[in-house]
PLY file of the C-alpha trace (Angstrom):
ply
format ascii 1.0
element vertex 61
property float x
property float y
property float z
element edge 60
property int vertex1
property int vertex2
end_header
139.95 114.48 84.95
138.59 112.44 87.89
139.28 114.41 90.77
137.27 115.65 93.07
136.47 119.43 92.97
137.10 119.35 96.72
141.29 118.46 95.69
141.15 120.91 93.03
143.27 124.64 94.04
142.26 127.40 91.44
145.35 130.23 92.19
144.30 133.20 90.45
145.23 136.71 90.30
142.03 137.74 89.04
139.13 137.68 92.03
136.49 136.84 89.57
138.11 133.54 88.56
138.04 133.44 92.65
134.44 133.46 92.91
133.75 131.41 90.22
135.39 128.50 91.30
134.50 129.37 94.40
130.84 129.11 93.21
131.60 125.75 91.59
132.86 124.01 94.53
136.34 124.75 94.30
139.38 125.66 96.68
140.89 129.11 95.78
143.72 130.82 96.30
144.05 134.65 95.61
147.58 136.02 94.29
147.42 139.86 95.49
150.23 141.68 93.40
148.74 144.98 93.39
147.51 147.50 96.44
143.75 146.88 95.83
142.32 145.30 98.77
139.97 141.98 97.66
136.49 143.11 96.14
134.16 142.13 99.03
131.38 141.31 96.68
132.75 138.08 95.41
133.39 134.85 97.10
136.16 135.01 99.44
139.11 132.95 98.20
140.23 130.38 101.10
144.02 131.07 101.22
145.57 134.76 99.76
149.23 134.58 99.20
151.54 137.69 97.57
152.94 135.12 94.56
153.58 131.23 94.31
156.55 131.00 96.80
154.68 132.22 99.47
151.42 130.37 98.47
154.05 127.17 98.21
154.76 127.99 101.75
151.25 128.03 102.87
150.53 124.62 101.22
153.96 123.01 103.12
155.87 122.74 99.79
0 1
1 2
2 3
3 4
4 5
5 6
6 7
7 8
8 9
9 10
10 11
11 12
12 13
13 14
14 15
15 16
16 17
17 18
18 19
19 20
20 21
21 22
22 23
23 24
24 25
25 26
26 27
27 28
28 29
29 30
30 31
31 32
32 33
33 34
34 35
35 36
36 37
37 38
38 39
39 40
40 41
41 42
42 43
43 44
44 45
45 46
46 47
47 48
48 49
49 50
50 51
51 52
52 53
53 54
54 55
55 56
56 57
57 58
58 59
59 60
């Protein structure tokens, strides 16, 4: 696509799609919609939100 990975934003629910783009150079954000606290064996993401509107929020949209 011809962007950088550094101004690419992976928002997942799912912490292993965290970590992997983590892994692969990516900025992550981590939707937390259940009670489960964020597996601390996996990348951390670099924002955590509780859905888009507040992740919107975060990112000045």
């Amino acid at each position: 696509m011809g962007v950088p990975s550094r101004k690419v934003l992976l928002v997942s629910v799912h912490p292993w799609d965290v970590d992997g783009a983590a892994r692969a150079g990516l900025a992550t954000a981590w939707l937390h919609q259940t009670p489960e606290p964020y597996p601390q064996a996996t990348h951390p993401a670099d924002r955590s939100a509780t859905g888009v509107v507040d992740l919107a929020g975060q990112l000045g949209a």
